[in-house]
C-alpha positions as CSV (number, residue, x, y, z in Angstrom):
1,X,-22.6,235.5,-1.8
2,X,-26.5,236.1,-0.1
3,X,-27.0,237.3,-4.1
4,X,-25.8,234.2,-5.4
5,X,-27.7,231.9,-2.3
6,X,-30.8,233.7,-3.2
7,X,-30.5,232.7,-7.0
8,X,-29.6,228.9,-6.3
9,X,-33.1,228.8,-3.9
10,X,-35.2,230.2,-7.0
11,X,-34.2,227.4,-9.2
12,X,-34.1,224.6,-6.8
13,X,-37.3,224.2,-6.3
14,X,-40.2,222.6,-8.6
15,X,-39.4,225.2,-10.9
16,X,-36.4,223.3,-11.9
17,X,-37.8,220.0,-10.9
18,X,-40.3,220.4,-13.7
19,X,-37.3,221.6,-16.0
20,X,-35.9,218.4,-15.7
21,X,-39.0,216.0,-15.9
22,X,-39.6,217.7,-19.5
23,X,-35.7,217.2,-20.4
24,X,-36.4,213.6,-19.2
25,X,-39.5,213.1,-21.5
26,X,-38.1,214.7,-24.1
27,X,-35.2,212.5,-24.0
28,X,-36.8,209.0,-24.4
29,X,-36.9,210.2,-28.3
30,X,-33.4,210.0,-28.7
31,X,-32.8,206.6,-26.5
32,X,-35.4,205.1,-28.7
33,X,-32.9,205.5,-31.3
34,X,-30.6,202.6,-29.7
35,X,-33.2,200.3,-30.9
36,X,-33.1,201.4,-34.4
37,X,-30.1,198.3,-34.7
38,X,-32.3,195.8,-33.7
39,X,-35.4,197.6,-35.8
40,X,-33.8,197.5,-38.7
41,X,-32.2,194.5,-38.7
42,X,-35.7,192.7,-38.4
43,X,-36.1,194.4,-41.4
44,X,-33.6,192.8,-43.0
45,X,-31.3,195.7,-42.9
46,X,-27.4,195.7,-40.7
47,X,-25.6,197.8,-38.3
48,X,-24.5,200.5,-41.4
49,X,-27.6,201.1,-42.7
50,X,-28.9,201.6,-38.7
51,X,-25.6,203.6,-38.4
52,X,-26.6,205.7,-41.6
53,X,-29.6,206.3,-40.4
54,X,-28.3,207.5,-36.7
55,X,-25.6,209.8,-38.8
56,X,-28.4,211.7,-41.0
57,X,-28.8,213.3,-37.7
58,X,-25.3,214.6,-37.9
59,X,-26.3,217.4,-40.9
60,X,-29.5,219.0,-38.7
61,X,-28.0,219.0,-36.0
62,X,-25.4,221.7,-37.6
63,X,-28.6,223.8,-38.5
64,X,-30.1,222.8,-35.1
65,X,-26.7,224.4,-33.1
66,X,-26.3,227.3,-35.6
67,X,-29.9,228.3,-35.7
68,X,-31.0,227.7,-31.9
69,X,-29.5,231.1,-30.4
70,X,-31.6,232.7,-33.5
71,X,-34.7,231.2,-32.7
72,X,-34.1,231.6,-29.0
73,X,-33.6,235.1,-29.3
74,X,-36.8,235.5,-31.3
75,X,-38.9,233.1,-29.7
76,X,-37.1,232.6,-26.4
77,X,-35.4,229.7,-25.4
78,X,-38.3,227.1,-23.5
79,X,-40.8,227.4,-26.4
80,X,-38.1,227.0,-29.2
81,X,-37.4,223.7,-27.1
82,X,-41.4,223.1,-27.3
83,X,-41.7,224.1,-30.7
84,X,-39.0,221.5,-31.9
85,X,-39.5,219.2,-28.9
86,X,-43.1,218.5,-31.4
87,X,-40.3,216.9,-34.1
88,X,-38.8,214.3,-31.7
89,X,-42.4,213.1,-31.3
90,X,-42.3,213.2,-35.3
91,X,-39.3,210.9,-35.8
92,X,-40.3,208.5,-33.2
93,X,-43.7,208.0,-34.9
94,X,-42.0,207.6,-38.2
95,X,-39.0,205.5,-37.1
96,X,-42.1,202.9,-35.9
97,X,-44.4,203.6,-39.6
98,X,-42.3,203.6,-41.6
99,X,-41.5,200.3,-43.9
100,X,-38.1,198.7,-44.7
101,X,-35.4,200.7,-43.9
102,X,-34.6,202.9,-47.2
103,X,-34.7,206.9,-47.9
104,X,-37.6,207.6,-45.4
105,X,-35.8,206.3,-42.3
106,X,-33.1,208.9,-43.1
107,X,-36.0,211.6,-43.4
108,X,-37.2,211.0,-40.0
109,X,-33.0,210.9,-38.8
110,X,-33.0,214.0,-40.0
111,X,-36.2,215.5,-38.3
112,X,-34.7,213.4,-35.0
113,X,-31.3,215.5,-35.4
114,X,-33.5,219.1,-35.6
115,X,-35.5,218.2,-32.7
116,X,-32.4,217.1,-30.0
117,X,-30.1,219.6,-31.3
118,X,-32.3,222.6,-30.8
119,X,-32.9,220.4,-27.2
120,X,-29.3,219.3,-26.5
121,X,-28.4,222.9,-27.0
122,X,-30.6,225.0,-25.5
123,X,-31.1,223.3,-22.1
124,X,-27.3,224.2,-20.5
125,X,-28.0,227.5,-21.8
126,X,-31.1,227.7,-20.0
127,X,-29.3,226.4,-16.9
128,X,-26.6,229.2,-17.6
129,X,-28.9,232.0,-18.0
130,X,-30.7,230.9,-14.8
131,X,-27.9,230.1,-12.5
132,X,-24.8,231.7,-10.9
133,X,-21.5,230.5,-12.4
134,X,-20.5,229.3,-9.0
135,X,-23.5,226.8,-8.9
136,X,-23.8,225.9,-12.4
137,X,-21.8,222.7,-12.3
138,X,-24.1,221.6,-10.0
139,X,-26.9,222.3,-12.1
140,X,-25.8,220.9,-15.3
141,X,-25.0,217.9,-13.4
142,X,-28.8,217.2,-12.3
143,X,-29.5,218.5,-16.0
144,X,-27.9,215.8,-17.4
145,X,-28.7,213.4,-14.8
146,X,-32.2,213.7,-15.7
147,X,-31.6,213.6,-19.8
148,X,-29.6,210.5,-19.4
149,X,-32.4,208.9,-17.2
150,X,-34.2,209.6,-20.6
151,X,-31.9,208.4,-22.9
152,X,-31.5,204.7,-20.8
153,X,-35.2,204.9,-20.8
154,X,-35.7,204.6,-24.2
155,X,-33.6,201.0,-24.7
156,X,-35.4,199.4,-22.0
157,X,-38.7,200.2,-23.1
158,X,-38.2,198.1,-26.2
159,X,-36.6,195.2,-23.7
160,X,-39.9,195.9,-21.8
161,X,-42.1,195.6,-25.1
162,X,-40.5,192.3,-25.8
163,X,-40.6,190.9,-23.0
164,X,-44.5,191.5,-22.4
165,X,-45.3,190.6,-26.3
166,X,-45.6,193.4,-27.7
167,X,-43.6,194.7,-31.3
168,X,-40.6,196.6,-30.7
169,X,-41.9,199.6,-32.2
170,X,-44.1,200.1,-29.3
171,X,-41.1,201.5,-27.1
172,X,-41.0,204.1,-30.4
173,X,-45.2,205.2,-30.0
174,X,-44.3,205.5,-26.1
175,X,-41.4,207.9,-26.6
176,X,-43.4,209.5,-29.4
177,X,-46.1,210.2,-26.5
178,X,-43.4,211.2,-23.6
179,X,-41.9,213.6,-26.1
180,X,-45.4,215.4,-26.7
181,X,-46.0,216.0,-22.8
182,X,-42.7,217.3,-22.5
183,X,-43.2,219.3,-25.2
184,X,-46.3,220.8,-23.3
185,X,-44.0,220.9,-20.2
186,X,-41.4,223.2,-22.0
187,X,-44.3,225.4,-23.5
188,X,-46.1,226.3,-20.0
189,X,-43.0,226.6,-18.4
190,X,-41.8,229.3,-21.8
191,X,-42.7,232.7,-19.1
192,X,-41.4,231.5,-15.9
193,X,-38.0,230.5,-17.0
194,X,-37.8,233.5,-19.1
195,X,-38.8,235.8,-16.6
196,X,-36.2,233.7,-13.9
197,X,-33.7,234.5,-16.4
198,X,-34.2,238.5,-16.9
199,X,-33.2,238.4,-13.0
200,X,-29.8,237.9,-13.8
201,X,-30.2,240.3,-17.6
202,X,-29.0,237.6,-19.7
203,X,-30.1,236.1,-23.5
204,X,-28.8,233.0,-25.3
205,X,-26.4,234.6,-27.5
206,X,-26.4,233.7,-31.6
207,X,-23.5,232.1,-32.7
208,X,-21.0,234.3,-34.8
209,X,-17.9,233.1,-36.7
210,X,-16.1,236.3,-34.5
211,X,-17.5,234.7,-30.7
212,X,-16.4,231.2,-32.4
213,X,-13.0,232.1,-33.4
214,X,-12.6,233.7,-29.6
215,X,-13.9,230.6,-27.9
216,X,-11.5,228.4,-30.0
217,X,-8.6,230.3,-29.3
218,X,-9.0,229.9,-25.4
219,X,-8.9,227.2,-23.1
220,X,-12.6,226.1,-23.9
221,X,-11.1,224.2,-26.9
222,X,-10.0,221.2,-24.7
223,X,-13.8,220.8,-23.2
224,X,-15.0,220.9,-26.3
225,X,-12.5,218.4,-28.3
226,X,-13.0,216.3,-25.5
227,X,-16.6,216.2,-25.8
228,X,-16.9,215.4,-29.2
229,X,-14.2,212.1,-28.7
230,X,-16.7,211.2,-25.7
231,X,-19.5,211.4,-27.9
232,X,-18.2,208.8,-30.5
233,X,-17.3,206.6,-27.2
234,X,-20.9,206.8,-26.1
235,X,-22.2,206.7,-29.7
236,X,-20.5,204.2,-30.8
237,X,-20.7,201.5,-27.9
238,X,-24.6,202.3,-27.3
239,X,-25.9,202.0,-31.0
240,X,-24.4,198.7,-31.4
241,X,-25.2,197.1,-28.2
242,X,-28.1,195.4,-29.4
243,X,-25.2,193.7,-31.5
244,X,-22.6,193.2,-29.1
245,X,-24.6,191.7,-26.2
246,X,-25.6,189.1,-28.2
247,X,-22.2,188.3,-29.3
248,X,-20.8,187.7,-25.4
249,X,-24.1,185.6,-24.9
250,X,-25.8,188.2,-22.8
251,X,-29.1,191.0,-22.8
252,X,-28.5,193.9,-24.3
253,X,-30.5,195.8,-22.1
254,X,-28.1,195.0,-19.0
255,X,-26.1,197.4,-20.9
256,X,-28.6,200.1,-20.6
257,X,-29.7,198.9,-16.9
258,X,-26.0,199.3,-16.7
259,X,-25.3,202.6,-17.4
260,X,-27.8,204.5,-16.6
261,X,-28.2,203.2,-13.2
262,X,-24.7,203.9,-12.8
263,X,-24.8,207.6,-14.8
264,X,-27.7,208.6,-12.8
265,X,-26.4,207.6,-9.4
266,X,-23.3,209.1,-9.6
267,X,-24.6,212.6,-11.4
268,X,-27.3,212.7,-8.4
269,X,-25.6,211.5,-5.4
270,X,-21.5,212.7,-5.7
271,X,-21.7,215.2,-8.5
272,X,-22.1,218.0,-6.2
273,X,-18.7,216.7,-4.4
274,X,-17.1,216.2,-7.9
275,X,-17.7,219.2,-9.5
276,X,-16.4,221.0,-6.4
277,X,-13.4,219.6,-7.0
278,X,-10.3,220.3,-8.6
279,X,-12.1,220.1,-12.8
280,X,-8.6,219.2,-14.0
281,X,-7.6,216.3,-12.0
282,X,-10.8,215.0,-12.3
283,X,-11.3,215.4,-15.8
284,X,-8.2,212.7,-16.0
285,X,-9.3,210.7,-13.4
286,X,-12.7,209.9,-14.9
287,X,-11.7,209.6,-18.6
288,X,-9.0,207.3,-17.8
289,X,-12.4,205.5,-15.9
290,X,-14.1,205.3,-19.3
291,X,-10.9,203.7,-21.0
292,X,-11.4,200.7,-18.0
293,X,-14.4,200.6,-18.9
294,X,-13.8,199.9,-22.9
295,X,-11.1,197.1,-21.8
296,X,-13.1,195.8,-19.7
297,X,-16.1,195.2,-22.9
298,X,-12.9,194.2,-25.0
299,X,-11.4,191.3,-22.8
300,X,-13.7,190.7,-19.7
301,X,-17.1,190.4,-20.1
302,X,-18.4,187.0,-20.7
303,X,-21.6,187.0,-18.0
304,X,-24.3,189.1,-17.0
305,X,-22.3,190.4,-14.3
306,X,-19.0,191.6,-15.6
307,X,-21.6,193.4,-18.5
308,X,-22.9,195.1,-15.8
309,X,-19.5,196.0,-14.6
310,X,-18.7,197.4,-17.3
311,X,-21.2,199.7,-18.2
312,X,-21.4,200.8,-14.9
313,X,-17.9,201.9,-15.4
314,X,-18.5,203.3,-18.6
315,X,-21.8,205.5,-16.8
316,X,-20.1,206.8,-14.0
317,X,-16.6,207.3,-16.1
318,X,-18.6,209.3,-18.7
319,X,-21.3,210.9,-17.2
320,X,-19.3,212.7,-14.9
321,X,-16.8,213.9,-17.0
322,X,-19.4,215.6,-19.2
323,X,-20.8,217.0,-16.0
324,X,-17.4,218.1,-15.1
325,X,-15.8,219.3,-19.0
326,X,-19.3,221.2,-19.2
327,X,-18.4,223.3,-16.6
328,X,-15.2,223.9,-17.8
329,X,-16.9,225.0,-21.3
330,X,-19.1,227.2,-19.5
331,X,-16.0,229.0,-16.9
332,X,-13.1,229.1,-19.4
333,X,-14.8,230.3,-22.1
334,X,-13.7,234.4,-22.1
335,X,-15.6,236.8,-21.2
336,X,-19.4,237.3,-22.6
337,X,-18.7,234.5,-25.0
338,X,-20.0,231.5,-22.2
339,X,-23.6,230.9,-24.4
340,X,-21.5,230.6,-27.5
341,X,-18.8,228.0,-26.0
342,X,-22.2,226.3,-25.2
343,X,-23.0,225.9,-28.3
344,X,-19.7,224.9,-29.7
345,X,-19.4,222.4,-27.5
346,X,-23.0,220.8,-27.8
347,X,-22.0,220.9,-31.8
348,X,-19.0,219.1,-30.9
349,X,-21.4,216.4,-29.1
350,X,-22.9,215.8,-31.5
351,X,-20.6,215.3,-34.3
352,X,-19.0,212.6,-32.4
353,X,-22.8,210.9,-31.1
354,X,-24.4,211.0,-34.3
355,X,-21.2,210.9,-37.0
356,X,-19.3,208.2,-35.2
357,X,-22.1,205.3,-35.8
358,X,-21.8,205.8,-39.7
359,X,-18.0,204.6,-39.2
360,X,-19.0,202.5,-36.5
361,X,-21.9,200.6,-39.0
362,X,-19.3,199.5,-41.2
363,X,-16.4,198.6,-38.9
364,X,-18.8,196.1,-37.4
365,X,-20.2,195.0,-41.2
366,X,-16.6,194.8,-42.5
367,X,-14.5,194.0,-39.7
368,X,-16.6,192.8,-36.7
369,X,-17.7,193.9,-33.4
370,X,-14.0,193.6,-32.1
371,X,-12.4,195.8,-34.4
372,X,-15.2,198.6,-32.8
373,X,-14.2,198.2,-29.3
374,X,-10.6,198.8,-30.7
375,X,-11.1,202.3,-32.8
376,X,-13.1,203.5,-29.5
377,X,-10.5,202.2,-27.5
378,X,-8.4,204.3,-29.5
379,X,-10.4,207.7,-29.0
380,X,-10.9,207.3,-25.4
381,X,-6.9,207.1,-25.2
382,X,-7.3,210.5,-26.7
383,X,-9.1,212.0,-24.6
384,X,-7.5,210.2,-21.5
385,X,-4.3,211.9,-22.8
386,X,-5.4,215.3,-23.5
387,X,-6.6,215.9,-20.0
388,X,-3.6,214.1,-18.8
389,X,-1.8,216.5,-20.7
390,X,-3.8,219.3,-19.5
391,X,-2.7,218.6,-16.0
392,X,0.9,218.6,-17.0
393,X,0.9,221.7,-18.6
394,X,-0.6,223.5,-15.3
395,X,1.6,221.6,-13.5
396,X,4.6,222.9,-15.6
397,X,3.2,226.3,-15.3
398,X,2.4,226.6,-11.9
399,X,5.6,224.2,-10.1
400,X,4.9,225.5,-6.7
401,X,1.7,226.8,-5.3
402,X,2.1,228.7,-2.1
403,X,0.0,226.9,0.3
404,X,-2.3,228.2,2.6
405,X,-2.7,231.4,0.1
């Protein structure tokens, strides 16, 4: 247990505090990508092309996932995140140059899905090789806390542009500057987090089709389903916002004011007490929080207020059930095989965050915004009922527990 204290103080500190400002700068990339609706539709583009666009991320990001335990174990895991940190700034820059919205834009979504996947993937990995499985709920929590800070970021920048009179690609040449300084963030801090990490004589482990096959065949499979069905939730509703608000007569940005405000207060503030908590009962609790939320943007916003409901639901519903279905990747994958459950489950993320959209595009061309909110209804049912189902089958297994034991 002292063993265990001792490691939680060493990466408490502004060791880890730096950790996560760099996550956070390096995160406005990917918000900035929310805009790419409204970019491109000043273009004179629609929600499919901006969902193709968002999708083209979907094929690096397999590269990204496969390749990251590679170049981690070559190049260790900070300055791979530097070194690919340098293409976020890349696709921001050319997301905000580039003309029209044609075959470039899909360039730069591919140099976007290189960048956050070797990102996305690497930094709970860098938490796991750091911390103490009893404390790294905890940690992944304030991980995330600070990448969705980033994320939200990114959408209210361009609000903020507009709103001052500037061109909505500035909020693109600001995230393109954030990601460089976290970038040089990640590469200072390369030595000290590998040297934190030899303490406990672990390496981010390359992904093999033998550790994948294990890792599917346990109980990790239900984290990691689950978190690709959350990804198209999140995906799909926060791409299209820029559409939707306007539709219900109200900012878009409220929906990012929303959420993150929400996200972040409930990852920093009553995480810790979540994640101590029994993972399977509130794994249901909270998904069945995000389908609320979706019926609550399907019948019950019509102000500014019940917006903000809503995606405060949708924050607090979602961002702690990653929090919480992280863990779970992380403790019930077997045993030696916890980096590559990481990595199957950040591939399953993404999957749903960046293929979703493409579907989503042309729901809302073809069908309207209405018939979105209805497929995503759909999948968070889904997920709602696999971790209600999940529950069951413990319960089923295990009808009495001796108390007191």
């Amino acid at each position: 247990m002292s063993a265990g204290n001792t490691q939680e103080s060493r990466v408490s500190g502004p060791l880890f505090g730096l950790f996560c400002l760099g996550s956070y700068l390096l995160s406005l990339s990917y918000g900035s990508t929310f805009l790419l609706s409204l970019l491109i539709s000043g273009r004179g583009g629609n929600e499919h092309d901006a969902g193709s666009v968002i999708s083209a991320a979907m094929l690096s990001t397999f590269v990204a996932v496969i390749g990251s335990g590679h170049l981690a174990d070559w190049l260790g895991a900070a300055r791979s995140v530097a070194l690919f940190g340098c293409l976020l700034a890349l696709a921001s820059l050319g997301f905000a140059l580039t003309p029209g919205f044609g075959p470039g834009l899909l360039v730069f979504g591919l140099t976007l899905g290189l960048g956050w996947g070797v990102f996305y993937t690497l930094g709970p990995i860098l938490v796991a090789m750091l911390v103490e499985p009893a404390h790294r709920a905890r940690y992944f929590a304030l991980l995330s806390g600070s990448m969705m800070t980033g994320i939200g970021s990114g959408p209210l920048l361009g609000r903020l542009a507009s709103a001052l009179g500037y061109p909505l690609t500035s909020a693109f040449f600001i995230a393109a500057a954030a990601s460089l300084l976290g970038v040089l963030i990640f590469w200072r801090l390369g030595a000290h987090l590998h040297q934190r990490a030899s303490h406990l004589g672990t390496a981010a482990a390359r992904i093999t089709w033998d550790g994948t096959v294990r890792v599917l065949s346990s109980r990790a499979v239900f984290p990691i389903l689950m978190v690709g069905l959350g990804g198209c939730v999140f995906g799909g509703l926060s791409s299209f916002q820029t559409s939707y608000g306007p539709s219900r007569g109200v900012d878009y940005s409220l929906f990012f004011l929303g959420f993150m405000s929400a996200a972040i207060a409930s990852r920093m503030l009553i995480a810790g007490f979540v994640v101590k908590r029994d993972p399977y009962r509130a794994s249901c609790l909270l998904s069945g929080l995000m389908v609320v939320s979706i019926l609550l943007f399907l019948f019950a916003v019509d102000s500014s207020a019940s917006y903000l409901l809503a995606a405060a639901v949708l924050g607090v519903g979602y961002g702690l059930t990653y929090s919480v279905i992280n863990g779970l990747a992380a403790n019930e994958a077997p045993s030696a095989s916890t980096s590559q459950s990481l990595l199957l489950f950040s591939l399953s993320y993404f999957i749903g965050v960046f293929g979703f959209p493409l579907l989503a595009g042309r729901i809302i061309v073809e069908s309207g915004i209405q018939t979105l909110l209805f497929t995503v209804l759909g999948i968070a049912l889904l997920n709602w009922l696999i971790s209600l189902g999940r529950l069951g089958w413990r319960r089923l297994r295990q009808p009495r527990i001796a108390h007191g034991s």
